[in-house]
DODO-738407 format. One record per residue (C-alpha): residue number from 1; residue in one letter; x, y, z. Coordinates in Angstrom, 1 decimal. Example, Ala and Ser with C-alpha at 12.3 -4.5 7.8 and 13.67 -1.06 7.14 Angstrom:
REM DODO-738407
<pt resi="1" resn="A" u="12.3" v="-4.5" w="7.8"/>
<pt resi="2" resn="S" u="13.7" v="-1.1" w="7.1"/>
This chain:
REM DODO-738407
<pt resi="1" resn="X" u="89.5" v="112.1" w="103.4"/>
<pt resi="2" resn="X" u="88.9" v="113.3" w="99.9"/>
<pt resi="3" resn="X" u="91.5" v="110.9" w="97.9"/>
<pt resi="4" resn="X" u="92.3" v="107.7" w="99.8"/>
<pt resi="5" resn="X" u="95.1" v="105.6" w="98.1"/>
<pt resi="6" resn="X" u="95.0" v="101.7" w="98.6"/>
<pt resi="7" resn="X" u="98.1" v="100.2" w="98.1"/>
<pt resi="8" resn="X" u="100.4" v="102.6" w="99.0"/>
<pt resi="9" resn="X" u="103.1" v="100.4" w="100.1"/>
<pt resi="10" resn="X" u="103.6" v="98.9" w="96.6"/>
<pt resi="11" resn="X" u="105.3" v="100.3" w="93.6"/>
<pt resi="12" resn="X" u="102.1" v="101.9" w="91.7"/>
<pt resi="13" resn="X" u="100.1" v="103.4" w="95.0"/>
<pt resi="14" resn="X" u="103.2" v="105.4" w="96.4"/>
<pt resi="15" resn="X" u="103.8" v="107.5" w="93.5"/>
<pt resi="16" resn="X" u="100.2" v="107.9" w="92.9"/>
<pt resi="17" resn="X" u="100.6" v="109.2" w="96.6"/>
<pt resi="18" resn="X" u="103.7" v="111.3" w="95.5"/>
<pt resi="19" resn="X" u="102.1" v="112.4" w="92.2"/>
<pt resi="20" resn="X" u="99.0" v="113.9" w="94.0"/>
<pt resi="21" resn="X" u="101.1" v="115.9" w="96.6"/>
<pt resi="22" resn="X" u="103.4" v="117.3" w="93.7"/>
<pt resi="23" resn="X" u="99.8" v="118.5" w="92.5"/>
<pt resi="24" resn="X" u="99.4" v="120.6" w="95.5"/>
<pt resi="25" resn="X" u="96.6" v="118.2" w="96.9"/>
<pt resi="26" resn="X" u="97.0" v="118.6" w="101.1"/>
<pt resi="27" resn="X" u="98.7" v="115.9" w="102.3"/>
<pt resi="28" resn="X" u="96.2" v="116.3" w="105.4"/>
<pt resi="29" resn="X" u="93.8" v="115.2" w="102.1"/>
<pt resi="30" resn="X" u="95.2" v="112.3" w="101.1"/>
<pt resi="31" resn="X" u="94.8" v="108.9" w="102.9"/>
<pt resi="32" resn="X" u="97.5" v="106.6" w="102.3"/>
<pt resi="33" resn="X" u="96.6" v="102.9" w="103.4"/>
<pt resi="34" resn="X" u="98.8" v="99.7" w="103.5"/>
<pt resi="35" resn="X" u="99.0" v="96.1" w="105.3"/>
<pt resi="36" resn="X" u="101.8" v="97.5" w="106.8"/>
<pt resi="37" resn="X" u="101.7" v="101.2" w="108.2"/>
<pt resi="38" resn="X" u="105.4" v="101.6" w="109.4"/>
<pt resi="39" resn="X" u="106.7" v="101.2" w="105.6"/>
<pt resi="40" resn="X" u="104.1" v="104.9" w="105.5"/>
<pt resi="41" resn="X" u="105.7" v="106.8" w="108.3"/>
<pt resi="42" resn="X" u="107.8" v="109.2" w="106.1"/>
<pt resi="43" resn="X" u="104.4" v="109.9" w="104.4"/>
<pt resi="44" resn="X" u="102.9" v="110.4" w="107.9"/>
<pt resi="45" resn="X" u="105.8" v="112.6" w="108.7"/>
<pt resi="46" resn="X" u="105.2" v="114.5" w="105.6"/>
<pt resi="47" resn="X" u="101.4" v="114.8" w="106.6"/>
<pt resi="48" resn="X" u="99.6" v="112.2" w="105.2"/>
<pt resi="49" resn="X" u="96.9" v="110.5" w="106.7"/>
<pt resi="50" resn="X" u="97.9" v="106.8" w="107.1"/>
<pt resi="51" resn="X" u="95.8" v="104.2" w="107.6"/>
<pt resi="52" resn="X" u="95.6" v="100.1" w="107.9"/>
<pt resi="53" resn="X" u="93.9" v="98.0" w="105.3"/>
<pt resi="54" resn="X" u="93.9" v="94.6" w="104.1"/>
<pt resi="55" resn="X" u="91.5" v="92.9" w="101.4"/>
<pt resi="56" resn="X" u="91.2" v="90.0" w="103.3"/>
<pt resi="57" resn="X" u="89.5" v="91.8" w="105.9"/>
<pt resi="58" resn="X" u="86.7" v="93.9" w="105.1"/>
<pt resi="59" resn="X" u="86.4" v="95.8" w="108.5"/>
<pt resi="60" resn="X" u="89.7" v="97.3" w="108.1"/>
<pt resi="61" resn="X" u="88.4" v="98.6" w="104.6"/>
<pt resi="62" resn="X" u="85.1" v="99.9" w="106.6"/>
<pt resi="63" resn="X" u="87.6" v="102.0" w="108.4"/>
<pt resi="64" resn="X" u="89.8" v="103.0" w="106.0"/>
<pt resi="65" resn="X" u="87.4" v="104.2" w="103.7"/>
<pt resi="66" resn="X" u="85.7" v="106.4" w="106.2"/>
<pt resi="67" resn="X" u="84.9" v="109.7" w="104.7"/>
<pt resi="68" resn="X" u="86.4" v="109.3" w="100.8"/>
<pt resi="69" resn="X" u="85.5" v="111.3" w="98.2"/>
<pt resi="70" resn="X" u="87.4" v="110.1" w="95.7"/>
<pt resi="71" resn="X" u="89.2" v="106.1" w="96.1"/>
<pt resi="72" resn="X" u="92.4" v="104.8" w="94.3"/>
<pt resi="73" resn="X" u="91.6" v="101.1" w="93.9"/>
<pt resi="74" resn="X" u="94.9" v="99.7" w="93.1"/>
<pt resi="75" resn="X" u="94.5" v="95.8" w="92.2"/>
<pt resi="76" resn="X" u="95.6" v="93.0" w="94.5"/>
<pt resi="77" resn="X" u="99.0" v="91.5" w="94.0"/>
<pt resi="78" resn="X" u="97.9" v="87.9" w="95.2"/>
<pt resi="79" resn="X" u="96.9" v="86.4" w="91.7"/>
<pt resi="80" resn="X" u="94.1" v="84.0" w="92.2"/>
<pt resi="81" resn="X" u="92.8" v="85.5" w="95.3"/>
<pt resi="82" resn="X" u="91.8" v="88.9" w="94.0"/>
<pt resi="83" resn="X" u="87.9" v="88.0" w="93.1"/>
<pt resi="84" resn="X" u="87.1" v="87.7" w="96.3"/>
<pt resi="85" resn="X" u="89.2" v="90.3" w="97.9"/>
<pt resi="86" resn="X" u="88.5" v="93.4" w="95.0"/>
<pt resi="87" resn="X" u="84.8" v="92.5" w="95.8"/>
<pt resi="88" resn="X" u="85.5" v="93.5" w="99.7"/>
<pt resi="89" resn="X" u="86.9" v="96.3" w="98.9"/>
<pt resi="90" resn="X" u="83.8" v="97.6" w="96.3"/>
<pt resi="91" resn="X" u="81.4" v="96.3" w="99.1"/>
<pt resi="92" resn="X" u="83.4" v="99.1" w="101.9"/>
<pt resi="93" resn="X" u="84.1" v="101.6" w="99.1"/>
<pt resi="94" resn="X" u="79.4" v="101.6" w="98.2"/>
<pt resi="95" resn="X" u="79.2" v="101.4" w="102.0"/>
<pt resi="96" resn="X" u="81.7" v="104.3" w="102.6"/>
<pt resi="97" resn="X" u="79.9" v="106.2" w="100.1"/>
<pt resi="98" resn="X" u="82.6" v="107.0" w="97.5"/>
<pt resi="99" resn="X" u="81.9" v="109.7" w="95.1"/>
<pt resi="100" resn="X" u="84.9" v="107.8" w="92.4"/>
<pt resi="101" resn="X" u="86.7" v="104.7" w="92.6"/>
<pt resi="102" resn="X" u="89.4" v="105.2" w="89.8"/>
<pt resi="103" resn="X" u="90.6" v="100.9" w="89.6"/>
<pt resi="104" resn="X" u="93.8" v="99.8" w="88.0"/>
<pt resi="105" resn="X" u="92.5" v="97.4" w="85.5"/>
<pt resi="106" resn="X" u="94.4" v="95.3" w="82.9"/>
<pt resi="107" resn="X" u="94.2" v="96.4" w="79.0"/>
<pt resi="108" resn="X" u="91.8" v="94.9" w="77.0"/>
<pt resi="109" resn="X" u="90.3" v="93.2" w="79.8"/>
<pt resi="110" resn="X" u="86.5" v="92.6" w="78.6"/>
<pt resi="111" resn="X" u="88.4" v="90.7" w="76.1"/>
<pt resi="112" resn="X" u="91.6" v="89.6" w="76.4"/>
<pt resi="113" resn="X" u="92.5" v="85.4" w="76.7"/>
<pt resi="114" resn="X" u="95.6" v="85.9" w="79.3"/>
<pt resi="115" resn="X" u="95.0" v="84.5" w="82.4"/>
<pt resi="116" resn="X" u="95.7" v="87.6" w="84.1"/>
<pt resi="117" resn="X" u="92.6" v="89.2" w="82.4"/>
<pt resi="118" resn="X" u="90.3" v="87.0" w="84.3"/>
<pt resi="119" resn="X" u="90.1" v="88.7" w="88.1"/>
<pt resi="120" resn="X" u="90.0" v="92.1" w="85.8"/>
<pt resi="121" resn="X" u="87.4" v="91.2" w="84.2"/>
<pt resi="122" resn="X" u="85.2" v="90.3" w="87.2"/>
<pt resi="123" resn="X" u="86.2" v="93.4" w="88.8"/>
<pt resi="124" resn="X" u="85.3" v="95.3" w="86.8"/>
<pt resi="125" resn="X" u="81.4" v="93.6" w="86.2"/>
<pt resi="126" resn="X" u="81.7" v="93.6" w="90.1"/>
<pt resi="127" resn="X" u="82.2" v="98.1" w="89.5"/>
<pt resi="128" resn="X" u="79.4" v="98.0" w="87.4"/>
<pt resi="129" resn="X" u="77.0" v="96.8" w="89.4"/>
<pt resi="130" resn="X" u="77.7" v="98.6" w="92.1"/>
<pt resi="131" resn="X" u="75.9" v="101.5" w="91.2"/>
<pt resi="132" resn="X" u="79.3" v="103.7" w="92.3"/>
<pt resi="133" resn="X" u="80.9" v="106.0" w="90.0"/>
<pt resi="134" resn="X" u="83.9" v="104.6" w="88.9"/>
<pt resi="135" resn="X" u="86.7" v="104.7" w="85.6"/>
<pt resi="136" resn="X" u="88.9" v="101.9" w="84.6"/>
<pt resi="137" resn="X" u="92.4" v="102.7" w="84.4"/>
<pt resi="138" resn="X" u="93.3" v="99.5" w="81.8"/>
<pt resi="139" resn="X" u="97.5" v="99.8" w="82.6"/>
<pt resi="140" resn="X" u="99.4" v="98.0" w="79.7"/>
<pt resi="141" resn="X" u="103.1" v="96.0" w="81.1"/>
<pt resi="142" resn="X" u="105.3" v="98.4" w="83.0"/>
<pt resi="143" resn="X" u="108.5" v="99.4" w="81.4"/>
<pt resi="144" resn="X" u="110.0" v="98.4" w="84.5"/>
<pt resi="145" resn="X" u="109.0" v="94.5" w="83.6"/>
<pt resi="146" resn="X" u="111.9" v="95.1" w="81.4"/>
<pt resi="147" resn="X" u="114.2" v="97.5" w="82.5"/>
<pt resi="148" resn="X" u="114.6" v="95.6" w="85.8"/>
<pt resi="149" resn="X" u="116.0" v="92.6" w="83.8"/>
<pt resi="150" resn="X" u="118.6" v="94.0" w="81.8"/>
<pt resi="151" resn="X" u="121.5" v="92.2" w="83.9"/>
<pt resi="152" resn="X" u="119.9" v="88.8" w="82.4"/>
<pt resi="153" resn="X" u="119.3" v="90.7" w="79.1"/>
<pt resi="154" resn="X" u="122.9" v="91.6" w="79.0"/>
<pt resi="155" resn="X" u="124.4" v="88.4" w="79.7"/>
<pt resi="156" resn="X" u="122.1" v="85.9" w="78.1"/>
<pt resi="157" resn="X" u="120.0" v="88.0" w="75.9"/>
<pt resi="158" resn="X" u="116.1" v="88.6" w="75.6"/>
<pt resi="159" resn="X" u="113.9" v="85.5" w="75.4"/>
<pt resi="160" resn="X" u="109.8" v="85.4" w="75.3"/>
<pt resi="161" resn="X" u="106.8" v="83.7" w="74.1"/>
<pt resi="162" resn="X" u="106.0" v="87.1" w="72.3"/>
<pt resi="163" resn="X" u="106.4" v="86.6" w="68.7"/>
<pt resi="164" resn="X" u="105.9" v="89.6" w="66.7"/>
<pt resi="165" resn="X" u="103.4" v="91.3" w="68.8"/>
<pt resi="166" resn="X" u="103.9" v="94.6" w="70.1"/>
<pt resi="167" resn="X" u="103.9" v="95.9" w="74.2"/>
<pt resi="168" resn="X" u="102.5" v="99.6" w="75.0"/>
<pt resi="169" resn="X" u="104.6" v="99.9" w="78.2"/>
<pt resi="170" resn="X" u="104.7" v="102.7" w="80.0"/>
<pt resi="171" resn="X" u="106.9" v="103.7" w="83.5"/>
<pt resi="172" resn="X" u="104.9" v="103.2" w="86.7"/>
<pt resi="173" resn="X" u="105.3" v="106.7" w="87.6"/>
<pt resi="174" resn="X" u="103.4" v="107.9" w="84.0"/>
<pt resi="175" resn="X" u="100.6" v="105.6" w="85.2"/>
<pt resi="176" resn="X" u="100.4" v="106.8" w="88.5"/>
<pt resi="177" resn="X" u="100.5" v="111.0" w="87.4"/>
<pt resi="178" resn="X" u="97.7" v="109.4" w="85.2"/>
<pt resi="179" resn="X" u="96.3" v="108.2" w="87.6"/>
<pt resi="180" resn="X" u="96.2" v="111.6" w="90.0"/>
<pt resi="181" resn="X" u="95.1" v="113.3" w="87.0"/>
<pt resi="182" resn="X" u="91.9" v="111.7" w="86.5"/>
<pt resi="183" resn="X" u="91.5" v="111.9" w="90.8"/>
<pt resi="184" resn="X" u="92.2" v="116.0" w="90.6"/>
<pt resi="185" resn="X" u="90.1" v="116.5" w="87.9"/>
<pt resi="186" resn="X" u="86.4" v="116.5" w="86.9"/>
<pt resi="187" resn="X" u="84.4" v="114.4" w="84.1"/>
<pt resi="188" resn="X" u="86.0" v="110.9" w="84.1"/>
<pt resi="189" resn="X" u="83.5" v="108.7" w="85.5"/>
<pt resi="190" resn="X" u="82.4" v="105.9" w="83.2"/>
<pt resi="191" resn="X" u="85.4" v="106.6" w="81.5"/>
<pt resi="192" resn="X" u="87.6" v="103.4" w="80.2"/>
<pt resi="193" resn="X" u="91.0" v="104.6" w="79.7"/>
<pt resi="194" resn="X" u="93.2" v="102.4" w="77.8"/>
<pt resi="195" resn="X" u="96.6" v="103.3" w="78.7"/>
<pt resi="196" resn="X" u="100.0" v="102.3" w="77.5"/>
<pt resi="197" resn="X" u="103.5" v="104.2" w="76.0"/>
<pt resi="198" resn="X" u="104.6" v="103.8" w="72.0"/>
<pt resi="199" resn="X" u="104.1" v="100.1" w="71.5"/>
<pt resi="200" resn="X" u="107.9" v="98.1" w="70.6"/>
<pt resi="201" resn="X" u="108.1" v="94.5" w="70.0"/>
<pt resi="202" resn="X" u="110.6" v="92.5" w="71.9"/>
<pt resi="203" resn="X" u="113.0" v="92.2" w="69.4"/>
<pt resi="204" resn="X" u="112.9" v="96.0" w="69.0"/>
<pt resi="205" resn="X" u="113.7" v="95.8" w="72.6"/>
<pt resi="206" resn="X" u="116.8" v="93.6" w="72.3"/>
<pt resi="207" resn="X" u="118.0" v="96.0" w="69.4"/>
<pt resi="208" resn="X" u="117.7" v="99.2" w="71.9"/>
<pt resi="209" resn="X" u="119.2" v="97.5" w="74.3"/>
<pt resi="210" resn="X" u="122.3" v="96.8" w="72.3"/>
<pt resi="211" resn="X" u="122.1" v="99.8" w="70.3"/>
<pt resi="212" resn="X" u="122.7" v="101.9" w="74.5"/>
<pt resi="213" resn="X" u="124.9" v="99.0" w="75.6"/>
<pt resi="214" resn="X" u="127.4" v="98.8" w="73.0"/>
<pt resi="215" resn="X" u="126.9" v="95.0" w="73.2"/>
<pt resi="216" resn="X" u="125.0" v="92.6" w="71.2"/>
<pt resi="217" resn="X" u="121.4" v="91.5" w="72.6"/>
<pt resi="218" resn="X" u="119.1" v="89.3" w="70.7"/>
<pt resi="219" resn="X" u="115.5" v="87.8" w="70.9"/>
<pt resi="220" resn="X" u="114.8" v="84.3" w="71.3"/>
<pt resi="221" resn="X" u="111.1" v="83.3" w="70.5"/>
<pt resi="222" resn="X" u="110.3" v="80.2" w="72.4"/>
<pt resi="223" resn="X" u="107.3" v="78.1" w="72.5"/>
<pt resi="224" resn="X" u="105.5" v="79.0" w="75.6"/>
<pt resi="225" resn="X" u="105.5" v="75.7" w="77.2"/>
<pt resi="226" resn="X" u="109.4" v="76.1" w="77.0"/>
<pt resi="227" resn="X" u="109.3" v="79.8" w="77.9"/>
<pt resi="228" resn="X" u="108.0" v="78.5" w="81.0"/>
<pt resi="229" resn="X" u="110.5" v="75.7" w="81.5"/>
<pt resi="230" resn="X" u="113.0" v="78.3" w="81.1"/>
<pt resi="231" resn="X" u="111.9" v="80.7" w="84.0"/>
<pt resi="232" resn="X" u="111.3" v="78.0" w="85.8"/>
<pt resi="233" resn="X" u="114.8" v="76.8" w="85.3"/>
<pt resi="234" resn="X" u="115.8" v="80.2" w="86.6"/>
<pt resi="235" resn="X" u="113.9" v="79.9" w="90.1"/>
<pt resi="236" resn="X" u="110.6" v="81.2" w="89.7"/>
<pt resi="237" resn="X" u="108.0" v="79.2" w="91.0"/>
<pt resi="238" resn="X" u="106.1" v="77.2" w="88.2"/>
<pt resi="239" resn="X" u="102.6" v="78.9" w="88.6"/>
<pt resi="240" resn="X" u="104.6" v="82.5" w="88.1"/>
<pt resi="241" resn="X" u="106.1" v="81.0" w="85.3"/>
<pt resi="242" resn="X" u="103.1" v="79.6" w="83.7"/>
<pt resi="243" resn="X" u="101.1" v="83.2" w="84.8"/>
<pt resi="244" resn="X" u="104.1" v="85.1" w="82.6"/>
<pt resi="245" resn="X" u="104.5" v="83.0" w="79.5"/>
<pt resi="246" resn="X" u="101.2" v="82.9" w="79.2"/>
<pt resi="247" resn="X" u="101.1" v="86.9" w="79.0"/>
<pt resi="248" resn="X" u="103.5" v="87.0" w="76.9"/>
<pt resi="249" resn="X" u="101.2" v="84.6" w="74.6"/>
<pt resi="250" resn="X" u="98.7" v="87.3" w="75.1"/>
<pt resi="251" resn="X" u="101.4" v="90.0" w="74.3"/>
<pt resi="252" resn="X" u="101.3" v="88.1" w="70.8"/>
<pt resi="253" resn="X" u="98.3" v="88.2" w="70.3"/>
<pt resi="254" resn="X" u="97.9" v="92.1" w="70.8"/>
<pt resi="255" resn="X" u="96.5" v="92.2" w="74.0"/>
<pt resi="256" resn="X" u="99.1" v="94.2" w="75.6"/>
<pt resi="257" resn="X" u="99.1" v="97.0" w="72.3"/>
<pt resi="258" resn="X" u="96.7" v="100.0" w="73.2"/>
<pt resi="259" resn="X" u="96.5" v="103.5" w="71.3"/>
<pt resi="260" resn="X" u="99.0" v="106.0" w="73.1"/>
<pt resi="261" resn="X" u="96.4" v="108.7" w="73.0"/>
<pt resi="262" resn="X" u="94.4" v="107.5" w="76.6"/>
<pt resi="263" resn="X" u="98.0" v="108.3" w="78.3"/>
<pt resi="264" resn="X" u="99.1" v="111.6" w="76.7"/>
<pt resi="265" resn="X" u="96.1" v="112.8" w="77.5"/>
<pt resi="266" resn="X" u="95.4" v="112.2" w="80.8"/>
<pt resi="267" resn="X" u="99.3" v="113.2" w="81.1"/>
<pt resi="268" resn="X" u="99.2" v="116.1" w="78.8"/>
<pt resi="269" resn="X" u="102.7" v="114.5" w="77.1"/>
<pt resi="270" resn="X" u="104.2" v="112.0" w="75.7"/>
<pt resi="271" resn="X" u="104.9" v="109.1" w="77.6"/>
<pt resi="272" resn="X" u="108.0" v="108.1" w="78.6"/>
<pt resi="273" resn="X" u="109.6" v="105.9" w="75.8"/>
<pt resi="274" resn="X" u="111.5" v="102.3" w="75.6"/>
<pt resi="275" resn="X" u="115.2" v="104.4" w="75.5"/>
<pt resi="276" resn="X" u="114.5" v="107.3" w="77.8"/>
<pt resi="277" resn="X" u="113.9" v="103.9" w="80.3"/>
<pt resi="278" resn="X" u="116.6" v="102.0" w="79.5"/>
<pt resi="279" resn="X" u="118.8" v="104.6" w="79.1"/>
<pt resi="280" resn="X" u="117.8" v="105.7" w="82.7"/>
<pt resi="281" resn="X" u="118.6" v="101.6" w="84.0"/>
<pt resi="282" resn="X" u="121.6" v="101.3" w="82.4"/>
């Protein structure tokens, strides 16, 4: 298979899927792989090649990546876990000899203090020395981080660890076209793409959302040890708590701001912006 697509059950890999079919890339091409192939079949209806694969187990990548061209790493969800997985996957994708392996990195992550930086980071030393052609695809916060909260936003307002700092996110699906552009096209390996929408701060976020509600939404800047009390306090587990506020200590500290230009150019537009998206949730 030319393109093979890790991931595809999530979010991120199924509209990169989507975004390279709407190219006109055969779906016959394009080799969609998951944990969990029955949550594929429409894609197999549609043509796609469909395929098993899980990080933790290296044979199924072996398999998987039989005969790709091109590979869509897209990161592992399981946060702590993902050295040694993402390393599995380089070792099939330099055994499978892949021609590109386009990751999904984080932004900033050869320097950035979050704790999600961290598995990034190693991944992407990992790429390196690999010897296989690869670009980073350094993916700012979704706008969907935030747009899939504005029940809580409307009913007890916005609250963060952020401070002033300022977010480049972008929708999932502009980081996925991104995504099948630099898989369709030539001359992006060794590229580091830095990719995020026009940057807001979080209070900017509170006013948009009022400004489109009609109702008053404000910021509340907490400490982060009390950010994470809070989400805690509304059922997430602490680690995911801690994981979150502690981005959002990174946010601050402008490690979630990238130019907009990696995105419009791989998109050849703007991205889409902070009211187009919540406009589109409300």
């Amino acid at each position: 298979m030319p393109i093979v697509v890790t991931g595809a059950t999530g979010h991120l890999g199924r509209l990169v899927v989507e975004s390279l079919l709407r190219r006109g890339v055969p779906a016959d091409r394009i080799a969609a792989l998951g944990r969990d192939v029955t949550r594929l079949a429409d894609l197999a209806e549609r043509g796609v090649v469909v395929r098993p694969a899980d990080y933790t187990d290296p044979g199924s990548l072996r398999a998987a990546f039989a005969g790709a061209e091109k590979l869509m790493f897209v990161s592992g969800s399981e946060v702590g876990r993902r050295v040694e997985q993402h390393r599995a996957v380089i070792a099939a994708a330099r055994e499978a000899g892949v021609g590109l392996v386009a990751y999904t990195s984080i932004a900033h992550a050869d320097t950035a203090t979050m704790s999600l930086a961290a598995e990034h980071r190693v991944t992407e030393e990992e790429l390196r020395a690999s010897g296989l052609p690869y670009v980073l695809l350094r993916n700012s916060w979704y706008l969907e981080n935030y747009t899939g909260q504005l029940p809580t936003y409307l009913a007890h307002g916005v609250a963060g660890s952020a401070g002033d700092g300022r977010v480049s996110a972008a929708t999932r699906a502009d980081y996925a076209e991104a995504a099948a552009e630099v898989l369709t096209t030539d001359g992006h390996a060794g590229q580091v793409y830095e990719l995020g929408g026009e940057a807001f701060t979080l209070t900017e976020l509170a006013a948009e959302i009022s400004r489109q509600s009609g109702r008053t939404v404000g910021y509340t800047d907490l400490p982060v040890a009390d950010f994470t009390a809070l989400l805690v306090a509304a059922g997430l587990p602490e680690a995911y708590a801690a994981t979150l506020a502690d981005a959002d200590r990174g946010l601050a500290r402008g490690e979630l701001h990238v130019p907009v230009q990696d995105l419009e150019k791989l998109l050849g537009r703007r991205p889409t912006s902070l009211a187009e998206a919540v406009r589109a949730a409300l």
